[in-house]
N, C-alpha and C positions, 0 to 999 in steps of 0.2 A: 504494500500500500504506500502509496508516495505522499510526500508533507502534505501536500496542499490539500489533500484530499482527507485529510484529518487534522481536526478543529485543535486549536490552542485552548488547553487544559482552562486557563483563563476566561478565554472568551465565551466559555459556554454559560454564563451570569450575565444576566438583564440588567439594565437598572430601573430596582423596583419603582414601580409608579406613585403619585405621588398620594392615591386615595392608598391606596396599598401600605404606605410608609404610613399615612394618617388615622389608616382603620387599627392599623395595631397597636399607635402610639394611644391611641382614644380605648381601646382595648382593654392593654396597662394600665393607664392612670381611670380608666373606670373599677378595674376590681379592686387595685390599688385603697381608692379613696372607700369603698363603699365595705373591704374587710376590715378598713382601721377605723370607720365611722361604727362599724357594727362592733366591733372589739370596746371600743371606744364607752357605749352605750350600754357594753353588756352588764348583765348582774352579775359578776364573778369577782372572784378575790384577785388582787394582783397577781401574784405566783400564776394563777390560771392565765389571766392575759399575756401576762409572760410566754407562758408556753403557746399559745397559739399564735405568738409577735413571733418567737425564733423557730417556731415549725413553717411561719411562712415565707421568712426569708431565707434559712436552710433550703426549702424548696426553690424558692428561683435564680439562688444561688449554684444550686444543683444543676437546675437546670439548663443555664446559660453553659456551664462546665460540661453540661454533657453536650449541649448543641454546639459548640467551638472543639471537641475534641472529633465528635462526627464529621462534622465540616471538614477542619483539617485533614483527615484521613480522606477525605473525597478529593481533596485536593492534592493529594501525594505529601503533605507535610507530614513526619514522624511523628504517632501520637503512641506513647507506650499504652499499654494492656490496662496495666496497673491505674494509670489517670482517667483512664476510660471506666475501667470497672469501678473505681471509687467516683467517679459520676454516679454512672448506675444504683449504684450502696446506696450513693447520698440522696438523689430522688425519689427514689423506694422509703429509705427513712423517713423523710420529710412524710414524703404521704403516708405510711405507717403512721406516726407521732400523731397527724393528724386524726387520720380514721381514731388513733385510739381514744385519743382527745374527746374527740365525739359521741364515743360510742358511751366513754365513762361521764360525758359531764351532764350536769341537769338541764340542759337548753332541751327548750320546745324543737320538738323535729323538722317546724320551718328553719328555724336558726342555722341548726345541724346541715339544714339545706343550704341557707346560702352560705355560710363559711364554706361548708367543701366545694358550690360553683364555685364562689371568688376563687378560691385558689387556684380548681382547675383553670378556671377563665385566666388566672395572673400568670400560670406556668404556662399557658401556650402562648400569650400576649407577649412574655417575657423571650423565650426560642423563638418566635416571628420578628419581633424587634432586632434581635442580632443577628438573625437571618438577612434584615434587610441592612443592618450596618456594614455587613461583610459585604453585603452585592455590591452593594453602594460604592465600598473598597475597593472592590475589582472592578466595577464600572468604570472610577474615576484612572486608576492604573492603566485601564486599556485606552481611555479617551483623553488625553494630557491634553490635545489642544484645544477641549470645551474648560478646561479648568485649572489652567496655565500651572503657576508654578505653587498653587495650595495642593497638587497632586505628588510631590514628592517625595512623604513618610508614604503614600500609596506605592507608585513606582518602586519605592525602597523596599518593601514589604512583596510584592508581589517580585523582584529581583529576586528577594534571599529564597522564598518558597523554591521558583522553576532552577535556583541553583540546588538546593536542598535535596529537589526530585529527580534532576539529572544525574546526583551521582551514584 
């Protein structure tokens, strides 16, 4: 098969559109706002709000770790096992901690409801946002003359990767 005829590792990243970039940024900051206003208002002791404040950032913490280490590997960047599979642990945890959170606390089972949407809605809001960071990254990489010389740390960034995967 000759070069041309097979697409640059790079170029196969859109750059995401802009309701696209809007829907998930609106996504976030809606589950965002609406698990800390419920947290916020709950009848529970602190210790308890605690625990469902660091089960929810453990999870999109997780989660971002696990969608950058995916990525990477799609990209030919070296992602050990070990960082991968401690993603995995850590979003499993998270949502464990939660389920158990819920299962043991006294909230009405609407409650119960929306704390686990929010979350799920937060964890995929959260891996589509840097979903669209990275496009975004490789868009501006491949297209230097829409974005002069703010393209860069891009350019630099997508250099070290295609040397990284050449050798």
């Amino acid at each position: 098969m000759d070069q041309e005829a097979t697409p640059n590792r790079r170029e196969q990243f859109g750059k995401p559109t802009g309701a696209f970039v809007g829907a998930a940024w609106a996504a976030l900051a809606l589950s965002v706002i609406v698990y800390f206003v419920s947290l916020w208002r709950a009848d529970m002791d602190p210790f308890e709000k605690g625990f469902f404040l660091g089960s929810f950032f453990f999870g999109l913490v997780s989660a971002v770790g696990l969608q950058k280490s995916v990525r990477d590997r799609h990209e030919g960047v070296p992602v050990t096992s070990i960082y991968l599979g401690v993603s995995w642990l850590g979003l499993g945890i998270s949502l464990g901690m939660l389920a158990w959170g819920l299962w043991n606390s006294p909230l009405l089972p609407s409650e119960n409801g929306l704390y686990g949407m929010t979350f799920a809605m937060a964890v995929f809001a959260v891996v589509v946002v840097q979903k669209n960071v990275r496009d975004l990254i490789a868009y501006k990489a491949q297209h230097p003359e829409f974005y002069g010389p703010d393209t860069a740390d891009a350019r630099r960034q997508t250099a070290q990767r295609e040397t990284q995967s050449s050798i």
